[in-house]
PAZA-248819 format. One record per residue (C-alpha): x, y, z negated; residue in one letter. Coordinates in Angstrom, 1 decimal. Layout:
N
[[X Y Z] "A"]
...
This chain:
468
[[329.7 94.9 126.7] "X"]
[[326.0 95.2 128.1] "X"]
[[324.7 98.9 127.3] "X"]
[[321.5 98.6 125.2] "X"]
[[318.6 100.3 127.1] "X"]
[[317.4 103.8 126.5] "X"]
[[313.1 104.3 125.9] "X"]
[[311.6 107.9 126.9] "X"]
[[308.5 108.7 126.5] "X"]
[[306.5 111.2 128.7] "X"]
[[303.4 112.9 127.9] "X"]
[[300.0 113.4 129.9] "X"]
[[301.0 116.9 130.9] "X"]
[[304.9 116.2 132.1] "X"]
[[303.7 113.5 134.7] "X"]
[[300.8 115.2 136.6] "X"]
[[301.3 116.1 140.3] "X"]
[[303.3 119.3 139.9] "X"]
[[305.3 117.9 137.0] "X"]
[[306.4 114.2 137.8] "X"]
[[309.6 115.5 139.2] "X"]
[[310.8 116.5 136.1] "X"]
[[310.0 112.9 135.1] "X"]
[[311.7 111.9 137.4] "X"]
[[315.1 114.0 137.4] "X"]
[[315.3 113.2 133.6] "X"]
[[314.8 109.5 134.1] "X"]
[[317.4 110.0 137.4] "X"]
[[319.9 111.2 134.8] "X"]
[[320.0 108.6 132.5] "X"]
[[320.4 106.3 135.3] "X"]
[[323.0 108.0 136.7] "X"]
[[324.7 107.7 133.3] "X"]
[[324.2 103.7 133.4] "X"]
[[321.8 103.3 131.1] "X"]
[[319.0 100.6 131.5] "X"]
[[315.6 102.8 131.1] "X"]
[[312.4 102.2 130.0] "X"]
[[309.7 104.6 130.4] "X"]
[[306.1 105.3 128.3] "X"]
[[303.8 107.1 130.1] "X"]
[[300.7 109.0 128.9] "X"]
[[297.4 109.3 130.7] "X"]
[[297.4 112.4 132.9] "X"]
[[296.3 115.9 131.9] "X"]
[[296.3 119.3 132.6] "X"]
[[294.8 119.5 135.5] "X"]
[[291.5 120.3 137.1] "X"]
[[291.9 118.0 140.0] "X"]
[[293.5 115.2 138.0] "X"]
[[291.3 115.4 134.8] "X"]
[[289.3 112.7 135.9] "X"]
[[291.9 110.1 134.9] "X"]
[[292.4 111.5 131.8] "X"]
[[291.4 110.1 128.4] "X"]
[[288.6 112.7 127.0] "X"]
[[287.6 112.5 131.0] "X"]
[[287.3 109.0 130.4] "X"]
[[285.4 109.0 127.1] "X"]
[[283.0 111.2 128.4] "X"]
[[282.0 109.3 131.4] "X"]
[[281.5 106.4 128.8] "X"]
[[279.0 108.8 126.7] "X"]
[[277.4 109.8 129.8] "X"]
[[275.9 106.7 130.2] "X"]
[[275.0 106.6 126.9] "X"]
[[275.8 106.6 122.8] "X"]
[[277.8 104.3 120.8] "X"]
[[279.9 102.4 123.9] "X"]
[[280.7 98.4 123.0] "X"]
[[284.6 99.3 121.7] "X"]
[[286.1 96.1 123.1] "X"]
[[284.3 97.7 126.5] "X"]
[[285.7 101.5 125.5] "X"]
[[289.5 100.5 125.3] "X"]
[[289.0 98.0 128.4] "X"]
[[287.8 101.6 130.1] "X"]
[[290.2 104.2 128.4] "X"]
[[293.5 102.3 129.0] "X"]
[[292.8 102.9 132.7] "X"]
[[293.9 106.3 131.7] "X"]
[[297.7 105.2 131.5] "X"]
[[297.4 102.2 133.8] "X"]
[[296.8 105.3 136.5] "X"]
[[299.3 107.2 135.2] "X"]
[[301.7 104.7 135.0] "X"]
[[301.7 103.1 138.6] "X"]
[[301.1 106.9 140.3] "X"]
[[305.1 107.8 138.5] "X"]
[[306.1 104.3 139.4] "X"]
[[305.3 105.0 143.2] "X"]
[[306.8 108.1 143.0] "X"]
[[310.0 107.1 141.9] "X"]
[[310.0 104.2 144.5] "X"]
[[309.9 107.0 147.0] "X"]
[[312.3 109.5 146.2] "X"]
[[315.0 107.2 144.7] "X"]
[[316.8 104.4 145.3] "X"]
[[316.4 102.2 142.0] "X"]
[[314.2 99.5 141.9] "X"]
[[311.2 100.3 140.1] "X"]
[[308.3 98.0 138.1] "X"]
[[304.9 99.1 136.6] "X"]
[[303.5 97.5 133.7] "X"]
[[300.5 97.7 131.2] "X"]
[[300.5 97.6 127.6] "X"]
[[299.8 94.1 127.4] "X"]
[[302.2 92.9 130.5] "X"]
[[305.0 94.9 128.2] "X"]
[[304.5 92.5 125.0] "X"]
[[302.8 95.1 122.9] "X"]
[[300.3 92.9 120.8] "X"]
[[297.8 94.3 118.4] "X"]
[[294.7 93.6 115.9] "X"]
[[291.6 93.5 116.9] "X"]
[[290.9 97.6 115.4] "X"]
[[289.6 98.5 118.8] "X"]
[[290.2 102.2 119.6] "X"]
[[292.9 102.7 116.7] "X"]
[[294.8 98.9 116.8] "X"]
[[298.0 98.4 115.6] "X"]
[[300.8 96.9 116.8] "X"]
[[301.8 93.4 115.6] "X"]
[[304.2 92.1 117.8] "X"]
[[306.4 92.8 120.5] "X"]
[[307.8 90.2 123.0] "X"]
[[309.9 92.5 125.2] "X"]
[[311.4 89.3 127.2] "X"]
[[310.0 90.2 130.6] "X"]
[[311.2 93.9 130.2] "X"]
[[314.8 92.7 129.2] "X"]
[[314.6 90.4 132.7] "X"]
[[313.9 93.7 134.4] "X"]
[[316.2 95.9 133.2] "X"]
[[318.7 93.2 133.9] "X"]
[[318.3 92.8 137.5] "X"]
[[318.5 96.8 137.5] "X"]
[[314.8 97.9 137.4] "X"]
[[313.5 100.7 135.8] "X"]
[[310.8 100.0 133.8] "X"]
[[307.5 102.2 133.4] "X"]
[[305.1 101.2 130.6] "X"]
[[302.0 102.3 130.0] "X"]
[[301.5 103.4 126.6] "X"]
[[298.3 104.2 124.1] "X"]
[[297.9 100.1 124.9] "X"]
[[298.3 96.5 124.3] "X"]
[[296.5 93.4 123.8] "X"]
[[295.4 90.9 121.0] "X"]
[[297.0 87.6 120.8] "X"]
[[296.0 85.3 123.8] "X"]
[[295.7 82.2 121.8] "X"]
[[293.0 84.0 119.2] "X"]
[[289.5 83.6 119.8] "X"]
[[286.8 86.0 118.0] "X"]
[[283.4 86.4 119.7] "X"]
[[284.7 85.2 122.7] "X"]
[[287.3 87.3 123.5] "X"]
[[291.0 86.2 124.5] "X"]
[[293.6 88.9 125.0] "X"]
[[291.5 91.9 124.7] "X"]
[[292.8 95.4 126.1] "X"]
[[293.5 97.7 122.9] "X"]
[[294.2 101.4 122.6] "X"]
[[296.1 102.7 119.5] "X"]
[[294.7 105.7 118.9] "X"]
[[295.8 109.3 119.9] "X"]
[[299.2 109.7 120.3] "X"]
[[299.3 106.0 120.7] "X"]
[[302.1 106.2 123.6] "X"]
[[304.6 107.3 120.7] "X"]
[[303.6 103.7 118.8] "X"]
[[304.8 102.0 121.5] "X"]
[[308.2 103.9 122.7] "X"]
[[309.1 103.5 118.9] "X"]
[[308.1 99.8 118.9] "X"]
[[309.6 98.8 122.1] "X"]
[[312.7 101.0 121.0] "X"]
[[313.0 98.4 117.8] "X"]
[[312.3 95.3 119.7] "X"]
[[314.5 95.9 122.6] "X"]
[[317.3 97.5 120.0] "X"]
[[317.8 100.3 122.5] "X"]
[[320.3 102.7 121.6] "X"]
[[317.9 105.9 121.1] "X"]
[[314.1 106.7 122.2] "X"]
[[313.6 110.3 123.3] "X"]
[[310.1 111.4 123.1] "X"]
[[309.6 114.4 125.3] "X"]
[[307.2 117.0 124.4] "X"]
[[306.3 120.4 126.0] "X"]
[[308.5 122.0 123.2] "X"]
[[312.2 122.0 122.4] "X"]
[[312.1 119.6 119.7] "X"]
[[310.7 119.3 115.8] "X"]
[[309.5 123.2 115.3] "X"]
[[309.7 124.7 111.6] "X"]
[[306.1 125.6 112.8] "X"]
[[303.7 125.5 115.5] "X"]
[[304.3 128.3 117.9] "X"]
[[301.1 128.5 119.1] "X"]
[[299.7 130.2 116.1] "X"]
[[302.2 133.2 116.9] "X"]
[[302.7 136.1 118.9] "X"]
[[304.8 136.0 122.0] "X"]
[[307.6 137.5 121.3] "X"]
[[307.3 138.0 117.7] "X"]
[[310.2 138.7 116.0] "X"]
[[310.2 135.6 113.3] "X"]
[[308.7 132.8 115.5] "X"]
[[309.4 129.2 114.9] "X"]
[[312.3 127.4 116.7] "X"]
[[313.3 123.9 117.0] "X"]
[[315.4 122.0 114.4] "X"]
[[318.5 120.2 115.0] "X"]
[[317.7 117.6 112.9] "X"]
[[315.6 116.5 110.6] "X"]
[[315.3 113.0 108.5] "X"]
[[312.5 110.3 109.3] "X"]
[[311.2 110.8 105.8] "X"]
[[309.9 114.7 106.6] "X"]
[[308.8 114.0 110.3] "X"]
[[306.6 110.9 108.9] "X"]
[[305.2 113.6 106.8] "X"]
[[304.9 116.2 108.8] "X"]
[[302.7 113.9 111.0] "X"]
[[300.5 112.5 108.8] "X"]
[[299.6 116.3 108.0] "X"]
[[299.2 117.6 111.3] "X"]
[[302.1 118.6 113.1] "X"]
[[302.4 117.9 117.0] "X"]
[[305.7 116.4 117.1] "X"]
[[304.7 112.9 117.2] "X"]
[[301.6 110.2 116.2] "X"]
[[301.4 109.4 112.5] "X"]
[[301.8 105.2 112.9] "X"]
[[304.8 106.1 115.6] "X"]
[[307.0 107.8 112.7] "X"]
[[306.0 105.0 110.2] "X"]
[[307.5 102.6 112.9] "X"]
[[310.6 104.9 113.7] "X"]
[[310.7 105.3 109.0] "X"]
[[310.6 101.8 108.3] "X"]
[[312.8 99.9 111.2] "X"]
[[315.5 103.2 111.5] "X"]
[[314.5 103.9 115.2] "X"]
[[317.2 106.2 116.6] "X"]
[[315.0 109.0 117.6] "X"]
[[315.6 112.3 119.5] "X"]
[[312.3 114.8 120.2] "X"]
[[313.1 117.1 123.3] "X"]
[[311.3 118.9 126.1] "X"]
[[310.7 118.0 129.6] "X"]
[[310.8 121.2 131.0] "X"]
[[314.3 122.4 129.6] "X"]
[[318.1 121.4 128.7] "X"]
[[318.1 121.1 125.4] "X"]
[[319.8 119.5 122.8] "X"]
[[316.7 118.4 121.0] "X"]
[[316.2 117.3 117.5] "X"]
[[317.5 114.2 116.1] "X"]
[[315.9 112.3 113.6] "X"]
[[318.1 110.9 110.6] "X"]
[[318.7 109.1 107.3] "X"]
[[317.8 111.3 104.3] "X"]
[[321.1 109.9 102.9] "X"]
[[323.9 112.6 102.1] "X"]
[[321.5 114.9 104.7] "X"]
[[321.9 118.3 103.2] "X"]
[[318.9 120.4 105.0] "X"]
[[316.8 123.8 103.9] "X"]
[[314.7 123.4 100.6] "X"]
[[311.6 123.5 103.7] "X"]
[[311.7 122.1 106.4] "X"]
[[309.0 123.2 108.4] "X"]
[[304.9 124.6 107.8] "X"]
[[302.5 122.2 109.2] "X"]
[[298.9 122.7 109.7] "X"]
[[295.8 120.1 110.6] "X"]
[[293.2 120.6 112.9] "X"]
[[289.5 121.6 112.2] "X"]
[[288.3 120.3 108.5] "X"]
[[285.3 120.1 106.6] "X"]
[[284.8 120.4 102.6] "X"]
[[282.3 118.1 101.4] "X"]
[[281.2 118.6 97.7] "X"]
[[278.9 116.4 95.5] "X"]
[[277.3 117.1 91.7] "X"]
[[276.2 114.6 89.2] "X"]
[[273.6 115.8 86.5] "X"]
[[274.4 113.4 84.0] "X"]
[[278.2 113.4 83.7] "X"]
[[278.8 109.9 82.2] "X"]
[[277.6 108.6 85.6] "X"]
[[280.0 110.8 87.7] "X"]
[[282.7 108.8 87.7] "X"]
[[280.9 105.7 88.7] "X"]
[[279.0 107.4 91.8] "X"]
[[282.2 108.4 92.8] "X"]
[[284.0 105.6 92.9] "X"]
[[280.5 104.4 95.0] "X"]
[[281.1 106.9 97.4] "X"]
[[285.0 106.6 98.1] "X"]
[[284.0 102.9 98.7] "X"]
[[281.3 103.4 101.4] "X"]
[[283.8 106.1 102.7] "X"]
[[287.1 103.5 103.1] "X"]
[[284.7 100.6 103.9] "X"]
[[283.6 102.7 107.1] "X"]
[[287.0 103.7 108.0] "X"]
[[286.7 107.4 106.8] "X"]
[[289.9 109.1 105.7] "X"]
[[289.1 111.9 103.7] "X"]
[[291.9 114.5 102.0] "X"]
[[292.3 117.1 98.9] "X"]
[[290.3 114.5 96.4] "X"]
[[289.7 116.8 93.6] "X"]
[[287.4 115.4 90.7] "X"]
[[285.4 117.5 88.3] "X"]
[[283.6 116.4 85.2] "X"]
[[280.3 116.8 87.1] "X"]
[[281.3 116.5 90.4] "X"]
[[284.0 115.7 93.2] "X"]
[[285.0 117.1 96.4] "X"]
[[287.1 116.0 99.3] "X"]
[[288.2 117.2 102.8] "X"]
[[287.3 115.2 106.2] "X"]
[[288.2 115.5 109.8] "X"]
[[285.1 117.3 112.3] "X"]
[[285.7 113.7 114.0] "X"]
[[284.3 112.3 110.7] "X"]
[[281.7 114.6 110.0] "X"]
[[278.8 113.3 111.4] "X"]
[[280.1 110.0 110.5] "X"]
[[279.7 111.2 106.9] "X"]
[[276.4 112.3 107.3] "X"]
[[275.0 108.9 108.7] "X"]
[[276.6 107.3 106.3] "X"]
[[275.7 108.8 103.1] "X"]
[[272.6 110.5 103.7] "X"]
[[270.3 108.1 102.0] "X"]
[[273.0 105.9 100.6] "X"]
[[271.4 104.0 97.4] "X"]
[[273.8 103.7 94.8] "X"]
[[272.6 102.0 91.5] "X"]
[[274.2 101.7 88.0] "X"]
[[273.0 99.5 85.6] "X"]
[[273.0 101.6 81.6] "X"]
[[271.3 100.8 78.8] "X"]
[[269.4 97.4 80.2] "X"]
[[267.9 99.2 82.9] "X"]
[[268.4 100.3 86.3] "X"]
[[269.4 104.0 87.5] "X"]
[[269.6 104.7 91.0] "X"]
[[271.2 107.7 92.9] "X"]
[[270.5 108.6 95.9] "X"]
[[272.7 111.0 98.3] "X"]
[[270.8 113.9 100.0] "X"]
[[271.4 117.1 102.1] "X"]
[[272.1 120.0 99.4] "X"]
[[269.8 122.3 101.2] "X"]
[[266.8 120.1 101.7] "X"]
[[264.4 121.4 99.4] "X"]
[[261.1 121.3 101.2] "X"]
[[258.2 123.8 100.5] "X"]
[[254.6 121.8 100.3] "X"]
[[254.0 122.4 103.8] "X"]
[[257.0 121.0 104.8] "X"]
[[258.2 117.5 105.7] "X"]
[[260.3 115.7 103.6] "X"]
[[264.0 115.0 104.5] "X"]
[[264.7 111.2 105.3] "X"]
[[266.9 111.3 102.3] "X"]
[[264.0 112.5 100.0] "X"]
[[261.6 110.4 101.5] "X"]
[[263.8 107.3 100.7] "X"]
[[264.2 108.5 97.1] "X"]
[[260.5 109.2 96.4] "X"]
[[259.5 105.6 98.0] "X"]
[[262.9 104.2 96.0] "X"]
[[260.9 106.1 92.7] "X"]
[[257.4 104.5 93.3] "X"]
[[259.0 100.6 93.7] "X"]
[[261.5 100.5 91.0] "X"]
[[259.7 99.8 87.3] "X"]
[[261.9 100.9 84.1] "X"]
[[264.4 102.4 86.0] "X"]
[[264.9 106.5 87.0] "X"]
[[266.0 107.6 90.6] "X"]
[[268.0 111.0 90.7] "X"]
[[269.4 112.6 94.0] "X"]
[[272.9 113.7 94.6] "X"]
[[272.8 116.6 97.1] "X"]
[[275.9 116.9 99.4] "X"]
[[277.0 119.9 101.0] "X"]
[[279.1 120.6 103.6] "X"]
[[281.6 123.9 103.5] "X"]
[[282.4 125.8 106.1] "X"]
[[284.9 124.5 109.0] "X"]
[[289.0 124.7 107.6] "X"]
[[292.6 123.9 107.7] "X"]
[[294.9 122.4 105.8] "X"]
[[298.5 123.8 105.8] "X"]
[[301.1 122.7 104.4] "X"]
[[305.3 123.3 103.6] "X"]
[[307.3 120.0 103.8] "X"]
[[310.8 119.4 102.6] "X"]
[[312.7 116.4 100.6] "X"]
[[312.1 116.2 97.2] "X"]
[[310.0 119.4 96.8] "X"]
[[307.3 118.3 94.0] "X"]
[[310.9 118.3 91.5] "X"]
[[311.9 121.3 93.4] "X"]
[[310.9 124.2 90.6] "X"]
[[308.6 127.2 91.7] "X"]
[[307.1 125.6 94.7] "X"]
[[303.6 126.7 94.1] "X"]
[[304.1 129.7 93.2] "X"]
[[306.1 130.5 96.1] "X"]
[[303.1 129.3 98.1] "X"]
[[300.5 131.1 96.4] "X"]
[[302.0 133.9 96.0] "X"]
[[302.9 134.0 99.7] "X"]
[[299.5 133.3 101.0] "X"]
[[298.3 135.8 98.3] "X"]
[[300.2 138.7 99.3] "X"]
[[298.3 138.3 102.6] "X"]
[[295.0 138.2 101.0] "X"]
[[294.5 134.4 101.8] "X"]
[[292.1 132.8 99.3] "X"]
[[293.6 128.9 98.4] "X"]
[[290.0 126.8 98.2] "X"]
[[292.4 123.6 97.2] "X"]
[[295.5 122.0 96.9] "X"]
[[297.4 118.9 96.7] "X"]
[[301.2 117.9 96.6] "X"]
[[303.1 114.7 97.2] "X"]
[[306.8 113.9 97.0] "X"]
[[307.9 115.6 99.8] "X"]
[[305.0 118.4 100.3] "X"]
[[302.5 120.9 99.1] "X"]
[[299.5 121.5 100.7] "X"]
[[296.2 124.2 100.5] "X"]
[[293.0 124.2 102.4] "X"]
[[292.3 127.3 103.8] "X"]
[[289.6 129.1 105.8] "X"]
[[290.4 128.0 109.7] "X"]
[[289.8 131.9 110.5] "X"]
[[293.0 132.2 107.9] "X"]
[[295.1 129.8 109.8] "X"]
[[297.6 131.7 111.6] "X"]
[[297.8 134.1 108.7] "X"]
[[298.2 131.5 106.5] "X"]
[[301.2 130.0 108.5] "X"]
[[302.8 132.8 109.6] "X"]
[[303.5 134.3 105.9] "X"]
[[304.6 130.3 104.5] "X"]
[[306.9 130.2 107.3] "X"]
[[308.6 133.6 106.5] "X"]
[[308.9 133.2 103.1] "X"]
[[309.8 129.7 102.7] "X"]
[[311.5 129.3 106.3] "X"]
[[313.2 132.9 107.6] "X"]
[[313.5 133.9 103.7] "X"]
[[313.9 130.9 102.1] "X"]
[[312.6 131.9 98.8] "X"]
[[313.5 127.9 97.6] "X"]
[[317.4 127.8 98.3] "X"]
């Protein structure tokens, strides 16, 4: 019986000069084994001499020309990152072992995509030509983070384009070549020993309760630890690996290690928690409505513009007279341009009433010049008759985390919260918000808290295991 192939996937630090032979030794052993391989590389990184090729290298260059880059042009740019990466490991293998060895890009692979230039998703995959490979004995290096639209489609001119999938985009397509090709595992290798109960980096060396990796842990809890900010793999990569049962297995590069395997939450009897997460930099974003019968209404205005623009924003929490919601820094900006200004008009009483958003803190003195947003209002005032014009100043907190426990089942687990609180209390952490799903809890705290913030969750609800 043929042996269905094994995918890896390698990261941009694992296969820059002084670390492709761990690449290398890892792919050599698998080989070894008799398992047709398939390999997903990441753009190089880590490296002063190397950074160049890599993809914030490449972004930059792009902005250094100038703002706001054509996308379609952008991802034709940034998958040279991998493309790079991808033949540089090929070559090296070719030298140092005896296996036949192929290269190919995103597109050359089968990975097809929308047209959601710079965060595309993956269709399709035709893995034919890889299958062909592996058959004749070739070990096949991908380039992931990549793939192209449908050939046959036209839209503005374009046939096939080059697409990237986001950060982390190499994990997308490991787990989607792993379900196309029906390989027998995907191992996604990481600079750490597997799925962490937290992220080491926000400890002390040597500290005597640090997180360590888990042997396994169900597809259900990785998805979410993703989606809230943990490192151990893209966000759309675990949705793959959830939905199509992916066999996956997280390990490191640099070590032996057993890893942790990913499994069915069925008849999986794991730890109340399964691990602390935390996101990167945050911003709070608050907004007030004078008269409250409109608040709903400008709200829902606002979340519109927000998803119509492709803004994610987190924490919703709605007050009679007011909302406020959590963005990414990526976003922030974003926001501004976007709401600043932003005319939203209600129709009550058989006239018009308008809002308009504005910075919380522009309130000019008489010698001062009027904020854009103020400006619009007051000309928006003068042209509209039988109608009223109010502002809706929107302020922006101070920069944040959001951390947060994860396990199966915990919102019917009893005395979640006030584990949590009580926890981050006990450490004098103030909780600005919070929000729970099925499977987890989470608070926004200041980002000088973090570490504080993670280190006490993880003792009390991971080392202690005040839950069971």
């Amino acid at each position: 019986m043929e042996r269905r192939a094994l995918v890896t996937k390698f990261g941009g630090a694992s296969v820059t000069p002084e670390h492709r032979h761990y690449v290398a030794q890892r792919v050599a052993q698998l080989v070894g084994e008799g398992n047709p391989v398939v390999v997903v590389v990441s753009a190089m990184h880590a490296g002063q001499e190397y950074e160049p090729y890599s993809t914030d290298a490449l972004l930059e260059l792009a902005q250094s020309v100038g703002p706001a880059a054509d996308l379609r042009e952008r991802d034709l740019l940034l998958s040279c990152g991998e493309i790079i990466s991808t033949v540089l490991m090929a070559h090296y293998m070719r030298v140092h072992y005896p296996w036949p060895v192929i290269a190919l890009s995103g597109g050359q692979a089968g990975i097809i995509t929308d047209y959601n230039y710079g965060n595309a998703s993956i269709v399709a995959s035709y893995p034919e030509y890889i299958r062909d490979m592996l058959q004749q004995g070739y070990v096949v290096l991908v380039a992931g983070f990549q793939g192209v639209t449908e050939a046959g489609e036209s839209r503005s001119g374009v046939h096939g384009a080059i697409t990237t999938l986001g950060r982390g985009g190499g994990d997308a397509t490991a787990c989607a070549l792993g379900y196309a090709l029906e390989a027998q595992r995907v191992d996604i290798y990481t600079e750490v020993p597997g799925v962490m109960t937290a992220d080491p980096g926000l400890f002390e060396p040597g500290a005597a309760e640090t997180p360590y990796p888990l042997a396994r842990v169900t597809y259900e809890d990785v998805c979410e630890m993703a989606h809230l900010g943990a490192k151990v793999m893209q966000a759309r990569a675990a949705e793959i690996a959830l939905v199509h049962r992916v066999p996956l297995r997280i390990a490191s590069t640099w070590e032996d290690c057993p890893g942790t395997y990913v499994v069915s939450g069925e008849g999986f009897a794991g730890p109340a928690v399964t691990a602390v997460a935390n996101s990167a930099r945050v911003f709070p974003v608050e907004f007030e409505v004078e008269r409250e019968e409109d608040k709903r209404e400008v709200e829902i205005q606002i979340m519109r513009a927000l998803g119509e623009a492709g803004i994610s924003v987190y924490l919703v929490h709605s007050r009679p007279n007011g909302c406020s919601f959590v963005v990414e820094q990526e976003a922030l900006e974003p926001v501004k341009d976007l709401l600043y200004g932003l005319v939203m008009p209600l129709q009550r009483e058989g006239h018009g009433r308008y809002y308009v958003m504005s910075p919380w803190d522009a309130r000019p003195q008489r010698w001062q010049r009027l904020a854009p947003a103020q400006l619009q209002a007051r000309v928006l005032r003068e042209g509209v008759r039988d109608g009223e014009v109010r502002e809706v100043p929107l302020q922006f907190g101070e920069p944040a985390s959001i951390v947060s426990v994860i396990g199966p089942g915990l919102r019917d687990r009893v005395g979640v919260a006030a584990a949590v609180i009580s926890a981050l209390e006990e450490r004098g952490l103030e909780v600005c918000e919070s929000a729970e799903s099925s499977n987890s809890l989470s608070c926004l705290v200041s980002e000088h808290d973090l570490p504080a913030a993670v280190q006490a969750l993880h003792r009390r609800l991971i080392v202690e295991r005040a839950l069971g």
